[in-house]
N, C-alpha and C positions, 0 to 999 in steps of 0.2 A: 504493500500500500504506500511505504512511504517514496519510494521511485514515482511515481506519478503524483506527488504532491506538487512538483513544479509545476506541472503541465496545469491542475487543479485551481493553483493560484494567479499565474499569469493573466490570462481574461480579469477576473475581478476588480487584481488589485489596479492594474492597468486601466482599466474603465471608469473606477472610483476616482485614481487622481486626475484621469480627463477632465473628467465632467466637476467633482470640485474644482479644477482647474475655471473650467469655463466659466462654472456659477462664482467664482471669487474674481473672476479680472471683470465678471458682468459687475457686480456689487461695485467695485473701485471705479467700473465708468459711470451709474450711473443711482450710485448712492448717496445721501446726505450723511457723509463723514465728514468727522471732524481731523487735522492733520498728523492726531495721535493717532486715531485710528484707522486712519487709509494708511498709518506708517504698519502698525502694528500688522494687519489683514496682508500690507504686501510682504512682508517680513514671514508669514505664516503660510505662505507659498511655499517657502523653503520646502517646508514639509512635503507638502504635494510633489515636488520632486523628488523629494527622497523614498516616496512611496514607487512614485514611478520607474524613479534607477532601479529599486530593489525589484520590481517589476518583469522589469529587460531582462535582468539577471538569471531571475526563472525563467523566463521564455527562451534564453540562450541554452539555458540548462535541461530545457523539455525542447530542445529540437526547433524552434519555432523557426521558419523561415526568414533567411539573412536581408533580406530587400524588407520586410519590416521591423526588424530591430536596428537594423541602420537608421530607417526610419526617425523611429524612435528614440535611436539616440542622437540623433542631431538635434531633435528638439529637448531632448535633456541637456545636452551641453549648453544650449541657447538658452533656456528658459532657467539652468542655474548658473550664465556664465550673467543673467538681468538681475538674480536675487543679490549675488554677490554685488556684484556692483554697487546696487542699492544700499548695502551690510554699510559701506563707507561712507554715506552719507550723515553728516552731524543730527543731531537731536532727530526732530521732529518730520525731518524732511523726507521725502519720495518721490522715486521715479514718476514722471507722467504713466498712464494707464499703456499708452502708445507703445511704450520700452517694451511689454507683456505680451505685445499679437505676434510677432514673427512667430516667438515659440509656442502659443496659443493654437497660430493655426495649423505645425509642426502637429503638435500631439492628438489635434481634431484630427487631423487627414490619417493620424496613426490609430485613434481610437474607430474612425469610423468605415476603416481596412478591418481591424478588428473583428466590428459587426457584421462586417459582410462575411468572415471566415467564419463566425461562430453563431450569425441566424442574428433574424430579426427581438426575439428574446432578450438578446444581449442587453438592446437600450431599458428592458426594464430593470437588470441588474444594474446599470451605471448609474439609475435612476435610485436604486439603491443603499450602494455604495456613496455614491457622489453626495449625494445630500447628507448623508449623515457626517462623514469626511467634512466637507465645507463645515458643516454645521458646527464642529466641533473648533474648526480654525478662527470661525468665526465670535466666538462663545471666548476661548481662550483670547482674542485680540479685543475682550470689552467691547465689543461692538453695542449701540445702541438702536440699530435696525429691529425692533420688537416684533414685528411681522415676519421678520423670518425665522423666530422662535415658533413659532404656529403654523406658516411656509414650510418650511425645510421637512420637520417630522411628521406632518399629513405626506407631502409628497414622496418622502421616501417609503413611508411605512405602506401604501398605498402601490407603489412599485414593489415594494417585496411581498404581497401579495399575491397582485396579479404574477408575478414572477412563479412561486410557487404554484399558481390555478395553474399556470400556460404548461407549468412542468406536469401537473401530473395530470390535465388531459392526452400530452405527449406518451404518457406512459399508459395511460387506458388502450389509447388511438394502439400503441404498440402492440398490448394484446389480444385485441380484437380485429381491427385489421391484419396483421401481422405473425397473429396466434404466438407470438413471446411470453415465457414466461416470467412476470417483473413480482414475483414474492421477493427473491432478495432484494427489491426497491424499496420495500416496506423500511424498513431500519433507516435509513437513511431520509425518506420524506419525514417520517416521524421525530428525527434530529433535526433537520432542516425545520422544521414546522413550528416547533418548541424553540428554537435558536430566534428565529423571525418574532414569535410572541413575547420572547422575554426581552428580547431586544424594540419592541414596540413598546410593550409595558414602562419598558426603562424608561426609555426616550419621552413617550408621554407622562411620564411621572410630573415634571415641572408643571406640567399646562394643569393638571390637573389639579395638583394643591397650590398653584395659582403663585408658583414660587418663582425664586432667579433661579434661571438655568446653569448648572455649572459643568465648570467642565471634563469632572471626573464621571459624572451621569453618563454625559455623549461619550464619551471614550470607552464606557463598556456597550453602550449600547452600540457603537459603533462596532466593535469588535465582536460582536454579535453577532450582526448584520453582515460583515465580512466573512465570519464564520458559515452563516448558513449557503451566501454565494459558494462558499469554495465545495460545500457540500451539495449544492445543487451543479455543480461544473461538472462534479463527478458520475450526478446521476447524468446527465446531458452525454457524458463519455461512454457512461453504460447503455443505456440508449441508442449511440448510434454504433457501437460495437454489436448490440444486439443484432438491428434491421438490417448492419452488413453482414 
């Protein structure tokens, strides 16, 4: 099992720091920040790239073809040769929003290769990775965007959902068309399933007792939600090991 954990991981974590990617340089264009916090938000991109190197890494290591990790790392070297840059700047200051698209649209064109390798599916995993990622960068940089305290965890939790329904129609569709046997499916939807709720439960906790969001809450739930992607990649992999 653990030889195919790269492969497992690659798509998710890949797609989670796209798309936070996308959702954090959208916020910096066209948010009501204050210059601490469009400093802090862009400084917290770091991160999103460092999910994403760690990303490449697995997909080099599960074989992933070389025309998209190149890809991919070009927009990693570019997108943290902008953080850096920024790192030097005194107090309060930050790059224009502008410094962010070269490598913005680098890791789009990489994550959206991606979806076409791994199905239409995909965007609802990025959709739930990605939000809860952002969310978490965002939380940790004081942000005072309050809407996307109530934003962010409807839409992801709502993506990891549908994510899971799309999954185990796929695997009915498998049996019945297909006459496959998917009991050993069962174990792992049922992780998947519980991973998704507890990691919903988390995440909604704030809204619900009507608290500050912090940012140890989103970091597990985030880690969750990363959790059950990687466990729904797997069933995605059994699936079409099945049908071929």
């Amino acid at each position: 099992m653990t030889e195919l954990l790269p492969a497992r991981l690659f798509a998710p974590l890949a797609l989670t720091a796209v798309t936070a990617l996308v959702l954090l340089v959208w916020v910096l264009r066209n948010g009501d920040l204050c210059p601490g916090q469009r400093r802090r938000i862009g400084d917290g991109i770091l991160s999103v790239w460092t999910v994403f190197g760690l990303a490449l890494m697995l997909g080099f290591e599960a074989g992933v073809q070389t025309p998209l990790l190149s890809l991919g790392g070009l927009a990693f070297v570019t997108g943290l040769g902008t953080v850096l840059y920024q790192a030097r700047l005194q107090g309060k200051r930050s790059l224009s929003v502008n410094w962010h698209y070269p490598a913005l649209v680098l890791a789009t064109l990489c994550g959206l290769w991606l979806i076409g390798i791994t199905g239409g599916v995909a965007l609802l995993a990025a959709g739930t990775g990605g939000c809860a990622f952002a969310h978490l960068i965002m939380v940790r940089a004081r942000h005072r965007l309050q809407a996307f305290n109530t934003l962010l965890p409807l839409a992801g939790i709502a993506s990891a959902a549908g994510w899971l329904l799309v999954l185990l129609l796929q695997a009915v569709m498998a049996e019945r068309v297909n006459h496959q046997d998917i009991t050993s499916l069962i174990v792992p939807f049922v992780q998947m399933s519980a991973a998704v709720l507890a990691g919903s439960l988390i995440w909604l906790l704030p809204l619900l007792r009507k608290e500050q969001t912090k940012p140890p809450v989103i970091a597990v739930a985030a880690l969750l939600m990363i959790g059950a992607l990687t466990i729904g990649q797997g069933i995605i992999f059994q699936l079409s090991v099945n049908i071929s």
